[in-house]
Residue frames as a rotation matrix with the C-alpha (Angstrom) as fourth column:
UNK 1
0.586 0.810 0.000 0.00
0.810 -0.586 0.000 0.00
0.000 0.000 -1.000 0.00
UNK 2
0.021 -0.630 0.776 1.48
0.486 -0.672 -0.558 3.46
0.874 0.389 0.292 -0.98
UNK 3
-0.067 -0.233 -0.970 2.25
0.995 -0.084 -0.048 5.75
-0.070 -0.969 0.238 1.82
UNK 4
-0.757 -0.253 0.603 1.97
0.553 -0.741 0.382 8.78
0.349 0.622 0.700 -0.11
UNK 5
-0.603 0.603 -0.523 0.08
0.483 -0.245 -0.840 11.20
-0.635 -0.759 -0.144 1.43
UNK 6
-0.008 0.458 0.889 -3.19
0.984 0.164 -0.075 11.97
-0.180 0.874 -0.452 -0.44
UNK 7
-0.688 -0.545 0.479 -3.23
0.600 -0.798 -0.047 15.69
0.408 0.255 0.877 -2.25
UNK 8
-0.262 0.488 0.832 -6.14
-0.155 -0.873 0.463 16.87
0.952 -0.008 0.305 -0.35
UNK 9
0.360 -0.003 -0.933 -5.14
0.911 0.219 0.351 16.41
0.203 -0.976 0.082 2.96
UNK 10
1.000 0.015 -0.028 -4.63
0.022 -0.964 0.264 19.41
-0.023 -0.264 -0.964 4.84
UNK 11
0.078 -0.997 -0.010 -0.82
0.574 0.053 -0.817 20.67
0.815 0.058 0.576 5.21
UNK 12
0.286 0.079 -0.955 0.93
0.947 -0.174 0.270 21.92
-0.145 -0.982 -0.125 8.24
UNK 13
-0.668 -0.744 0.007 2.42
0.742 -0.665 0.090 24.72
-0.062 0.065 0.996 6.44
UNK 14
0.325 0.736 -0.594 0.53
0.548 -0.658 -0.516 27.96
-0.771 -0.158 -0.617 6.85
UNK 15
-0.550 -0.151 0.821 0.07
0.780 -0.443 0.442 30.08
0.297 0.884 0.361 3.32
UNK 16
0.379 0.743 -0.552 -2.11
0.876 -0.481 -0.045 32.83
-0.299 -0.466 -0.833 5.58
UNK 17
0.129 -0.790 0.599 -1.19
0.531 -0.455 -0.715 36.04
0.838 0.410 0.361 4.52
UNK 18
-0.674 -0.469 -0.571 0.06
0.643 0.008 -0.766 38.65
0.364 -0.883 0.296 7.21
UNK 19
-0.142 0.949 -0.281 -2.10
0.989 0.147 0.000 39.81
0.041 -0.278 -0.960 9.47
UNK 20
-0.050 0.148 0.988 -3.66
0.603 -0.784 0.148 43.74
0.796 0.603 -0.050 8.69
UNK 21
-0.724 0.100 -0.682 -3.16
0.656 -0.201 -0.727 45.78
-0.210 -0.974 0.080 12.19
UNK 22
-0.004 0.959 0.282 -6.69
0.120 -0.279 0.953 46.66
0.993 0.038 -0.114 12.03
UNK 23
-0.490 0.242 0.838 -8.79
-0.871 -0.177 -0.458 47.82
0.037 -0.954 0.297 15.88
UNK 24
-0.894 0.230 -0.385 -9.95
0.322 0.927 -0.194 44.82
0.312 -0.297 -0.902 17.51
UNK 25
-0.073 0.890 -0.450 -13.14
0.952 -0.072 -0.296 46.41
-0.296 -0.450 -0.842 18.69
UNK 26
-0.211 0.349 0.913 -13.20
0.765 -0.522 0.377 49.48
0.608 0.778 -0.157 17.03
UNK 27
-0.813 -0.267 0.517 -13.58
-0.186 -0.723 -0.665 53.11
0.552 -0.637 0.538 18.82
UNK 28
-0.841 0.155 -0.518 -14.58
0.540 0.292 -0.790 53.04
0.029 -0.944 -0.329 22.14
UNK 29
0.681 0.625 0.382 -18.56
0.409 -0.758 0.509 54.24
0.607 -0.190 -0.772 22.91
UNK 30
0.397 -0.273 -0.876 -16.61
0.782 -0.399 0.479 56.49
-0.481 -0.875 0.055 25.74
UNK 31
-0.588 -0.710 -0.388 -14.99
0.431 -0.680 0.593 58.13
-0.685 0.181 0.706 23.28
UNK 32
-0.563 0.623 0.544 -17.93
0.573 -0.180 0.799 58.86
0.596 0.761 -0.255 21.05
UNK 33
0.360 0.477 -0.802 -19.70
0.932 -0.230 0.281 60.04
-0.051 -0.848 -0.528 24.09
UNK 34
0.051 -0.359 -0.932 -17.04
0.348 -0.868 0.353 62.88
-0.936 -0.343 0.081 24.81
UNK 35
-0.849 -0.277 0.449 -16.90
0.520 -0.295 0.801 63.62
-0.089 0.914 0.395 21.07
UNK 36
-0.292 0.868 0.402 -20.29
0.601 -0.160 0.783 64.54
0.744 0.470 -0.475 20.96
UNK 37
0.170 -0.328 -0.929 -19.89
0.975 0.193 0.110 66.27
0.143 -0.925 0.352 23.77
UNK 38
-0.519 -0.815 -0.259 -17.02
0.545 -0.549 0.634 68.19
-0.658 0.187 0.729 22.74
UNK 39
-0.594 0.529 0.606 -19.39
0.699 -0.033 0.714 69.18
0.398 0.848 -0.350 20.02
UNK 40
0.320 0.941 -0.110 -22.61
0.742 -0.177 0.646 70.04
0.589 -0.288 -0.755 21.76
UNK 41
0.682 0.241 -0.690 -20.71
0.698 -0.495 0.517 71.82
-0.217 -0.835 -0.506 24.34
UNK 42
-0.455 -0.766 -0.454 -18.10
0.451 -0.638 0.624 74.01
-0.768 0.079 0.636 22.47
UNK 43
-0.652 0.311 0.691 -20.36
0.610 -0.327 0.722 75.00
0.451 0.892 0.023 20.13
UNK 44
0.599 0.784 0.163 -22.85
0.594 -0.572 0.566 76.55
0.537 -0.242 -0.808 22.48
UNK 45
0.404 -0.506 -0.762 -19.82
0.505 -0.571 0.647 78.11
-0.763 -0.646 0.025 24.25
UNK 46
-0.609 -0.630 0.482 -19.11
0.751 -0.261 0.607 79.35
-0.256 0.732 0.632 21.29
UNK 47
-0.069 0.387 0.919 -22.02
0.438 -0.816 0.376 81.41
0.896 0.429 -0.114 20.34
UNK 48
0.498 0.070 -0.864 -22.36
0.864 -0.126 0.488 82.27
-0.075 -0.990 -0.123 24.35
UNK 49
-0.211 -0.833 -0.511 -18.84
0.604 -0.522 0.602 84.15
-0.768 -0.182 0.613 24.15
UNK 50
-0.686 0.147 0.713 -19.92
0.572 -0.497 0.653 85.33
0.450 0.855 0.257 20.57
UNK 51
0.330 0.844 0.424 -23.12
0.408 -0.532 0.742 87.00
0.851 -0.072 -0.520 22.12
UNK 52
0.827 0.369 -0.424 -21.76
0.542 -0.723 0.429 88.30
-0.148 -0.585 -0.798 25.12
UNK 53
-0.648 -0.758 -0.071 -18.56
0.604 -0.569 0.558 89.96
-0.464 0.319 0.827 23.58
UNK 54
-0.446 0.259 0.857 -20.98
0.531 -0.694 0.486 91.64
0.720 0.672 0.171 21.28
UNK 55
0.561 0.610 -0.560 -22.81
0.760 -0.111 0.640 92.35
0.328 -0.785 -0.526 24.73
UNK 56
0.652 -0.538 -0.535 -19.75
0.709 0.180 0.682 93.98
-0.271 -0.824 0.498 26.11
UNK 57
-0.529 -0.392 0.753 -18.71
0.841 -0.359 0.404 95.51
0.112 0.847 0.520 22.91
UNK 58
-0.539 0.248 0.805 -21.80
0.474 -0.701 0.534 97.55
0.696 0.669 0.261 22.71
UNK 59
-0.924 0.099 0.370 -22.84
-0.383 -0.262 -0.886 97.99
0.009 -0.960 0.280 26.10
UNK 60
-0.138 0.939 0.316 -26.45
-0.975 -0.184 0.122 97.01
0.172 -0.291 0.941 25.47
UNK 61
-0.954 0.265 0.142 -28.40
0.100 0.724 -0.683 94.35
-0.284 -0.637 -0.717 27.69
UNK 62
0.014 0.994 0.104 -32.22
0.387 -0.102 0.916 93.40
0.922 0.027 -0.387 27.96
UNK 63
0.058 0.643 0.764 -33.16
-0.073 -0.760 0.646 95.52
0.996 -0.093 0.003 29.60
UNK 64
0.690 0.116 -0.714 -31.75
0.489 0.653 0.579 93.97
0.533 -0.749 0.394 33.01
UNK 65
0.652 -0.647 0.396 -29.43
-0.754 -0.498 0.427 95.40
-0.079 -0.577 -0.813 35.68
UNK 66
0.856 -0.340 -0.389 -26.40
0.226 0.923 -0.310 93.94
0.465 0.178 0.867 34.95
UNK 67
0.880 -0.474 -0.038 -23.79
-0.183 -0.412 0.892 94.20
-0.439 -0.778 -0.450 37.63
UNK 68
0.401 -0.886 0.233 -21.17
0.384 0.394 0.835 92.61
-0.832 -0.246 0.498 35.47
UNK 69
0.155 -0.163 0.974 -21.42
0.864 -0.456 -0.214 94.60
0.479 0.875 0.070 32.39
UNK 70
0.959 0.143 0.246 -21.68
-0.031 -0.807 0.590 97.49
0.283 -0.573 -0.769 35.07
UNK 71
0.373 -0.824 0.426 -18.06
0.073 0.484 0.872 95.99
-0.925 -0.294 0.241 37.11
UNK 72
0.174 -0.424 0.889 -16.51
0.967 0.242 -0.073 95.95
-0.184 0.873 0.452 33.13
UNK 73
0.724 0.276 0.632 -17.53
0.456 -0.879 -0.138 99.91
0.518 0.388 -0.762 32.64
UNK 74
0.730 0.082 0.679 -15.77
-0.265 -0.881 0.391 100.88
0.630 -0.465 -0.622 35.67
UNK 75
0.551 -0.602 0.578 -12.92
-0.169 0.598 0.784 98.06
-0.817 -0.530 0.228 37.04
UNK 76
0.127 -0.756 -0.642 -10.04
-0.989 -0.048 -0.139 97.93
0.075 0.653 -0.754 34.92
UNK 77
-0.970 -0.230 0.080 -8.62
-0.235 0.970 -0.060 94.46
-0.064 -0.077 -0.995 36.18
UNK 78
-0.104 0.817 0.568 -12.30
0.219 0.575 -0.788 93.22
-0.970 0.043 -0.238 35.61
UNK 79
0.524 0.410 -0.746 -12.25
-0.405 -0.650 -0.643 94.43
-0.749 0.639 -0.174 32.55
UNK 80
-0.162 -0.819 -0.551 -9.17
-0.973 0.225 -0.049 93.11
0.164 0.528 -0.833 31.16
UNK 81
-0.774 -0.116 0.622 -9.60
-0.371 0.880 -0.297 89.72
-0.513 -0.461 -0.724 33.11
UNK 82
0.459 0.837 0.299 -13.35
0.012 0.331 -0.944 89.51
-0.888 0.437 0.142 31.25
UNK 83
0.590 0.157 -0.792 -11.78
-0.777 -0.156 -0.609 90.20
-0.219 0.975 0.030 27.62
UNK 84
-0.400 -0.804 0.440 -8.73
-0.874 0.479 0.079 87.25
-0.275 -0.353 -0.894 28.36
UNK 85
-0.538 0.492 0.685 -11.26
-0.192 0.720 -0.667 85.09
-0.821 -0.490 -0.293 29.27
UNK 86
0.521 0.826 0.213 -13.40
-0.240 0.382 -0.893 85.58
-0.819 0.414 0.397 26.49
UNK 87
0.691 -0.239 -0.682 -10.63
-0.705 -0.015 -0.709 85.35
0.159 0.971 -0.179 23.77
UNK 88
-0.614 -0.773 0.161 -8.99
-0.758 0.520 -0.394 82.87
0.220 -0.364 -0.905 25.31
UNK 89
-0.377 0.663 0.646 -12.91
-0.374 0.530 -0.761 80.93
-0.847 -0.529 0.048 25.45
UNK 90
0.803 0.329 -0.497 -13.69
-0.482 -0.134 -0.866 81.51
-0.351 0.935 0.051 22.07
UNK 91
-0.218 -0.924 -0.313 -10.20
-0.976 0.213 0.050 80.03
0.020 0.317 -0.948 21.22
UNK 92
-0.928 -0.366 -0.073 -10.63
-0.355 0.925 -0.135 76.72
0.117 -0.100 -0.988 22.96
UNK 93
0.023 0.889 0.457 -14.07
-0.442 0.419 -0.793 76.51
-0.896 -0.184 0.403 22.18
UNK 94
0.576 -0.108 -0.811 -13.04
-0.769 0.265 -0.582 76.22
0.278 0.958 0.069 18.23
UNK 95
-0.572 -0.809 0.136 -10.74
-0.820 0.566 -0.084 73.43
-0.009 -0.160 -0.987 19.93
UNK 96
-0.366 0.698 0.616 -13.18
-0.407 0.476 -0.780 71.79
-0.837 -0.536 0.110 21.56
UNK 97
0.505 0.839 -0.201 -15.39
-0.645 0.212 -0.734 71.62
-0.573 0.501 0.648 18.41
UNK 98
0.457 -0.355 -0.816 -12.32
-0.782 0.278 -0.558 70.25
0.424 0.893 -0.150 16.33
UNK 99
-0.667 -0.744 0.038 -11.08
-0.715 0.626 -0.313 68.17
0.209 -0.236 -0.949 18.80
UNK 100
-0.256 0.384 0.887 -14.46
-0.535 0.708 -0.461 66.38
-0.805 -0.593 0.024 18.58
UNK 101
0.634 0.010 -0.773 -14.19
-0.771 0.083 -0.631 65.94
0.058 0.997 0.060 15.01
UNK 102
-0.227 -0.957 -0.180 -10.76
-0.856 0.284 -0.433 64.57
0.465 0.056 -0.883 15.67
UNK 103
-0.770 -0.285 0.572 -12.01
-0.513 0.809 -0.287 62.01
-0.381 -0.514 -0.769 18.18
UNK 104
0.634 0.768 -0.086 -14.99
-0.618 0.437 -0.653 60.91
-0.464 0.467 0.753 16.02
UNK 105
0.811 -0.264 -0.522 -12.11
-0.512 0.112 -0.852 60.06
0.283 0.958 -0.044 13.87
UNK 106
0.960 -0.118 -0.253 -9.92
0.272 0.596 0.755 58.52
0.062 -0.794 0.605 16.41
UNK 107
0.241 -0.780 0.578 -6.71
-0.001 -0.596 -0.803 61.34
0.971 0.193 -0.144 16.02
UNK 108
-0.219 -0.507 -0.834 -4.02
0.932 0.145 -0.333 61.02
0.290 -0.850 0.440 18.52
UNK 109
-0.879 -0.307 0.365 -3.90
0.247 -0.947 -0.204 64.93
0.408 -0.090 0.908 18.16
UNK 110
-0.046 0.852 0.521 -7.18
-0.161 -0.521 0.838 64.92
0.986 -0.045 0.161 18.79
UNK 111
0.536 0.333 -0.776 -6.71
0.512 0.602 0.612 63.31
0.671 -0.726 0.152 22.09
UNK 112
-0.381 -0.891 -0.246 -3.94
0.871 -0.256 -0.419 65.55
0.310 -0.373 0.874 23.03
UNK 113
-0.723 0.045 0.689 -5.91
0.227 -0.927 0.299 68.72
0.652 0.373 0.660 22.44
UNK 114
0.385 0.676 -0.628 -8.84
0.226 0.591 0.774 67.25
0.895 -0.440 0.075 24.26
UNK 115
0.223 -0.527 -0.820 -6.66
0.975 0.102 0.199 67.12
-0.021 -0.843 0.537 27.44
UNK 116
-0.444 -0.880 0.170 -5.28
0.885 -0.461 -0.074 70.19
0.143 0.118 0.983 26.97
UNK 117
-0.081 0.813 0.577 -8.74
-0.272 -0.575 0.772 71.82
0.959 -0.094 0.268 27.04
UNK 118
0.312 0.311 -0.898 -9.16
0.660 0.609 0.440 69.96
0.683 -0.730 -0.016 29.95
UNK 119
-0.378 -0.854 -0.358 -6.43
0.906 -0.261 -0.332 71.76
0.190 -0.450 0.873 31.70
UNK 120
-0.954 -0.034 0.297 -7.42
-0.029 -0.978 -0.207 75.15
0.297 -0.206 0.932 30.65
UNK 121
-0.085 0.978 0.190 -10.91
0.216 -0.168 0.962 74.40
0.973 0.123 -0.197 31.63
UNK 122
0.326 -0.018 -0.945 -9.90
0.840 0.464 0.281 73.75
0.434 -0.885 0.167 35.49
UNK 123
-0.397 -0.881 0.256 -7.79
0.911 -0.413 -0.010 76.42
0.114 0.229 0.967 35.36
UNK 124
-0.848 0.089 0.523 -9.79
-0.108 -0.994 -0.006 78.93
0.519 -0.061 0.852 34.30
UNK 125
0.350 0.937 -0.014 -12.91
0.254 -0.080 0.964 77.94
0.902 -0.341 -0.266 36.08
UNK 126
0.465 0.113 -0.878 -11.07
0.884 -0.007 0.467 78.43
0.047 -0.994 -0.103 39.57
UNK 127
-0.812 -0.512 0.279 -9.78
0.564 -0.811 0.155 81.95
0.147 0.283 0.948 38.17
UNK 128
-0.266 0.800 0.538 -13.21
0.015 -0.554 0.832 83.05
0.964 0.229 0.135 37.01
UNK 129
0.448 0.816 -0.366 -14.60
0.558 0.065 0.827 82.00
0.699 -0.575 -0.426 40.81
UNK 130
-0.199 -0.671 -0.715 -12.08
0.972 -0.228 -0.057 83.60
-0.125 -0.706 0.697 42.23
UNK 131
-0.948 -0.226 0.223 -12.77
0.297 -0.881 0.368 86.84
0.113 0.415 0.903 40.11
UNK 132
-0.387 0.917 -0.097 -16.08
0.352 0.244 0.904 86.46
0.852 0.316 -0.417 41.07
UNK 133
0.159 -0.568 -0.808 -15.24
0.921 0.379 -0.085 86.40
0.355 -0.731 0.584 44.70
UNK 134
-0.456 -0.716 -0.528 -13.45
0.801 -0.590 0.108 89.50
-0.388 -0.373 0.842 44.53
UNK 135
-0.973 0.221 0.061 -15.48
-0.108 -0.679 0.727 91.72
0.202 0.701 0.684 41.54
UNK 136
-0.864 0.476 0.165 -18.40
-0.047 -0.401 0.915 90.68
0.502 0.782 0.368 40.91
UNK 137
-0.158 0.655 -0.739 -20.51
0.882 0.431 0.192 89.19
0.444 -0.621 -0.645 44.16
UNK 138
-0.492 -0.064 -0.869 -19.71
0.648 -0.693 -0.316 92.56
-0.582 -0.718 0.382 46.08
UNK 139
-0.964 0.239 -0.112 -21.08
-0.212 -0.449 0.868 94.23
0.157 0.861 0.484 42.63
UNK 140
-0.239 0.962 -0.128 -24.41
0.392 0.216 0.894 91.95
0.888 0.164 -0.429 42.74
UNK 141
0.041 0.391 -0.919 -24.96
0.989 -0.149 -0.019 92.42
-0.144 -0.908 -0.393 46.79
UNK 142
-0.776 -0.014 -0.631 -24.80
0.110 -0.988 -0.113 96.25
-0.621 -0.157 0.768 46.09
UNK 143
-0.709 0.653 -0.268 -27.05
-0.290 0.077 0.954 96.03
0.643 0.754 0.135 42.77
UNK 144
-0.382 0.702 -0.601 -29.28
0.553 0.694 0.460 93.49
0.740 -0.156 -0.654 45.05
UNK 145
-0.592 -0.049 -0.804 -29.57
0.765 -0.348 -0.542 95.83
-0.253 -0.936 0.244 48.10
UNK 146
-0.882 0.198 -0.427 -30.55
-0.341 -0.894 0.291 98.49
-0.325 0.403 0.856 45.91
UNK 147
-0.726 0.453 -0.518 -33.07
-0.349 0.406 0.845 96.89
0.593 0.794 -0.137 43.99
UNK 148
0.099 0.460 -0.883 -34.74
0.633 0.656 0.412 94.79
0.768 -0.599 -0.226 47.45
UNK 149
-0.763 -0.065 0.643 -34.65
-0.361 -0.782 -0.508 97.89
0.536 -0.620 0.574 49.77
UNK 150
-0.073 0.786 0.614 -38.11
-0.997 -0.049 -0.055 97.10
-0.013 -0.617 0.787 51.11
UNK 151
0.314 -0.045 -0.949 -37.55
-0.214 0.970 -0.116 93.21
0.925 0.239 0.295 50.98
UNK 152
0.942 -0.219 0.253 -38.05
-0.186 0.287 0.940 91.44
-0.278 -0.933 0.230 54.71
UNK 153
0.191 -0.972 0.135 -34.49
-0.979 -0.179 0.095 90.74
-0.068 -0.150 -0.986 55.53
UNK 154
0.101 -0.058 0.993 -35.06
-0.389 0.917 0.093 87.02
-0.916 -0.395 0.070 55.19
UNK 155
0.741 0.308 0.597 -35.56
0.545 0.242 -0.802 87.15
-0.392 0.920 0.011 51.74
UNK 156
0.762 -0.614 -0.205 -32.62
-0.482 -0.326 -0.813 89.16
0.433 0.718 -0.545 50.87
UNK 157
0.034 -0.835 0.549 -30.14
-0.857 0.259 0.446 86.84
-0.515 -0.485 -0.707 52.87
UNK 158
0.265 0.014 0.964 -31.88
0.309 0.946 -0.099 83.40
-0.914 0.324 0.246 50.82
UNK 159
0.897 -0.078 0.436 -31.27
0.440 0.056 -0.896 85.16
0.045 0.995 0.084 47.74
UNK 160
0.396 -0.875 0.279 -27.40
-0.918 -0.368 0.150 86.07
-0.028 -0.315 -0.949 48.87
UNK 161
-0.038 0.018 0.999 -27.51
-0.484 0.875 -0.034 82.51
-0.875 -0.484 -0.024 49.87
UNK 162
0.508 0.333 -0.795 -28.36
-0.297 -0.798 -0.524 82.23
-0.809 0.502 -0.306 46.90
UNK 163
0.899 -0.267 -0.346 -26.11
-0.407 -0.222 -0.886 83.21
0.160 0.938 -0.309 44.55
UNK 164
-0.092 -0.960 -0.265 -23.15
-0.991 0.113 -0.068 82.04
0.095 0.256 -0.962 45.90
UNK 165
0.085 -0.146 0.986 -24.79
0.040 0.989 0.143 78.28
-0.996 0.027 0.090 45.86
UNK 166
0.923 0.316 0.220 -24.98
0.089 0.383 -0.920 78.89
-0.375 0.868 0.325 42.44
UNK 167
0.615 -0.785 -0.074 -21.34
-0.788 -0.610 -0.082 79.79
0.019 0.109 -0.994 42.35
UNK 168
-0.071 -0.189 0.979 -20.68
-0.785 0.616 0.062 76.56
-0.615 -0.765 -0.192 43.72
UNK 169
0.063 0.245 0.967 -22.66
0.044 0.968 -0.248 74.66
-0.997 0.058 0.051 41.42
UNK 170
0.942 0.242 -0.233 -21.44
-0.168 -0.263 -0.950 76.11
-0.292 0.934 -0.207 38.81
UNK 171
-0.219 -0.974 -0.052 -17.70
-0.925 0.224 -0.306 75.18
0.310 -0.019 -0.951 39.69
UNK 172
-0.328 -0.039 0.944 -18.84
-0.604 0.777 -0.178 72.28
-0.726 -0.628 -0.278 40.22
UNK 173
0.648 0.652 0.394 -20.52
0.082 0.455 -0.887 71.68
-0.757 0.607 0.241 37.07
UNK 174
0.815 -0.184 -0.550 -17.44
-0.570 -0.426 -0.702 73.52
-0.105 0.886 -0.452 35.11
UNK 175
-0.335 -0.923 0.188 -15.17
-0.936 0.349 0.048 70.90
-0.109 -0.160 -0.981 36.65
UNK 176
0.547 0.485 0.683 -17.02
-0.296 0.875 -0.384 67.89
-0.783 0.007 0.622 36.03
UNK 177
0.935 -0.046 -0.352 -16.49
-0.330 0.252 -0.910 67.63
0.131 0.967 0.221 32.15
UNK 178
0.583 -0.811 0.045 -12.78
-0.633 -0.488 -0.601 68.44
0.509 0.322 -0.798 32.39
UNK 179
-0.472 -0.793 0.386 -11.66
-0.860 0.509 -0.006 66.34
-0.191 -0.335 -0.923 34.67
UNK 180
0.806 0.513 0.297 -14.11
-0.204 0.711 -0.673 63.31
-0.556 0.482 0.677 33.35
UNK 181
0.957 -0.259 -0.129 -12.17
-0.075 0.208 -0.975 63.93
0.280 0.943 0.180 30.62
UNK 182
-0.019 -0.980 0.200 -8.36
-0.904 -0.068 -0.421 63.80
0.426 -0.189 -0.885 32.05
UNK 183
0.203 0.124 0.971 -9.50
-0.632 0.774 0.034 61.02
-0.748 -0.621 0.236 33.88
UNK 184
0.722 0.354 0.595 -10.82
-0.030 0.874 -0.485 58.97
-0.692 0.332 0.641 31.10
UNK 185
0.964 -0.266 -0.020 -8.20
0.029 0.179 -0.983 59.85
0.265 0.947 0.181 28.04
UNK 186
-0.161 -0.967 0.199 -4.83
-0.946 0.093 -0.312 59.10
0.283 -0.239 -0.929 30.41
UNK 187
0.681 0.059 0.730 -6.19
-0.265 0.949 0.171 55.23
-0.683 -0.310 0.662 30.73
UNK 188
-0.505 -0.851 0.145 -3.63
-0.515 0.432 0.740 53.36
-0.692 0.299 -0.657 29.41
UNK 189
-0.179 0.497 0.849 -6.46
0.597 0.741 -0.308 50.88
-0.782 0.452 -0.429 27.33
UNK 190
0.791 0.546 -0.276 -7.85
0.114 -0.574 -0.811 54.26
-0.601 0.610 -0.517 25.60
UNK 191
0.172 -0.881 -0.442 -3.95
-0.753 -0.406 0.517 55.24
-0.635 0.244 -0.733 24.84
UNK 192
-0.626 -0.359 0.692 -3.29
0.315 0.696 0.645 51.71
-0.713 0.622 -0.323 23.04
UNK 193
0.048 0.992 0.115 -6.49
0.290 0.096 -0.952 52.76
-0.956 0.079 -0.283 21.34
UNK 194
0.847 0.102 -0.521 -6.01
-0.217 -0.829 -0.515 55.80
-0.485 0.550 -0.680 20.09
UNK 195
0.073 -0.986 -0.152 -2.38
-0.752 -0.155 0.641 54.50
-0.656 0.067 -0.752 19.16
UNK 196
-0.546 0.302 0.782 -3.45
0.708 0.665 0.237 51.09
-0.449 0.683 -0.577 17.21
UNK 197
0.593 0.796 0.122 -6.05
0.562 -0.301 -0.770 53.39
-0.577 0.525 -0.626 15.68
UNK 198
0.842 -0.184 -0.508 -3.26
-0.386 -0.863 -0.327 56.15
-0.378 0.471 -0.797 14.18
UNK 199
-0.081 -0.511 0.856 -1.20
-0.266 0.838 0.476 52.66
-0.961 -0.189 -0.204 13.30
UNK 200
0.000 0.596 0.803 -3.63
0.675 0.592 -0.439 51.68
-0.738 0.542 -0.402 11.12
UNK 201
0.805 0.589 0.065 -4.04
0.418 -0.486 -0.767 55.11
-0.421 0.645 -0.638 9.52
C-alpha cells in the first residue's frame, strides 16, 4: 500500500497572509460620548462668548441690571480679566469643536488637544470663581440691596444665599467635564487605542 500522502489532505504549512493591524473592537462608545460632547458643548460656548462679547462691545443688555457689564464699565482688572477670558474661550471653544471631530475620527492629536482643554478648563474655572469672589458678588450684593430695599431681611439673605450656591454649582458643574475627561483619556487601554487606531491610519 502506498504511503503517499493523499493531495487533499490538509498541510501543516501555513500560506495565511500577514495579518492587517486593524482595531480589535473598534472606537470606544466612551470616546464617542465625549466627542459629541465636545461638540454640543463648544459649540454653544461658542455662540455664548460670541453673544456676550458683542454684549460687552456695545454695552447694550435686555433691559436687566447687569452688575457685570456694570463691574466691566468701571474696574479695569475686571475688565481686562473679562476680555482674556473671552478670547482665550472663544479660542478653545473652536478646539473643543475640532477636537471632537478629531475624536470621532480617532486622532491622537485629537486626544492631546482634548486634554489640553481639559487643563485650561480647570484652570480657568477656579480663576473666574475667584474673580467672582473678589469683583463681581460685592457688585451683585450692592445692585441686590438696591433693587430689594423694602424686601423682609429674610428674603434678601436666601437670595445672597443664593447666589453664591450657584457659584458653587457652577464650579462644580465647570469641573465635572474636564476632569471626566483627564480622567478617562490618560487610561492606558484608551492610549493603546487611540495609538493602534493612528497605526492603522
Amino acid at each position: 500500500m502506498s504511503s503517499n500522502p493523499s493531495p487533499y489532505a490538509p498541510t501543516n504549512q501555513s500560506h495565511a497572509l500577514p495579518p492587517f493591524p486593524q482595531l480589535e473592537e473598534g472606537r470606544p462608545v466612551g470616546v464617542t460620548v465625549f466627542a459629541i460632547l465636545s461638540l454640543v458643548f463648544g459649540g454653544l460656548g461658542l455662540l455664548s462668548l460670541l453673544f456676550s462679547a458683542g454684549m460687552y462691545a456695545t454695552g447694550v443688555t435686555l433691559g436687566q441690571p447687569n452688575a457685570a457689564l456694570d463691574l466691566f464699565q468701571t474696574n479695569m482688572v475686571y475688565k481686562v480679566f473679562t476680555i482674556v477670558a473671552m478670547v482665550l474661550g472663544i479660542f478653545f471653544s473652536i478646539v473643543q469643536v475640532v477636537a471632537g471631530i478629531g475624536l470621532l475620527k480617532m486622532s491622537e492629536l485629537a486626544r492631546k488637544w482634548t486634554l489640553i482643554y481639559a487643563v485650561y478648563s480647570i484652570i480657568a474655572a477656579v480663576i473666574a470663581s475667584l474673580m467672582n469672589l473678589l469683583y463681581l458678588f460685592p457688585a451683585m450684593k450692592e445692585q441686590m440691596a438696591t433693587q430689594v430695599a423694602n424686601t423682609p431681611a429674610g428674603a434678601r439673605e436666601f437670595m445672597e444665599l443664593s447666589m453664591y450656591a450657584g457659584m458653587v454649582g457652577g464650579m462644580i458643574f465647570a469641573l465635572a467635564l474636564p476632569t471626566a475627561i483627564l480622567w478617562y483619556f490618560n487610561r492606558a487601554t484608551i492610549k493603546a487605542k487611540f495609538a493602534a487606531a493612528n497605526a492603522v491610519s
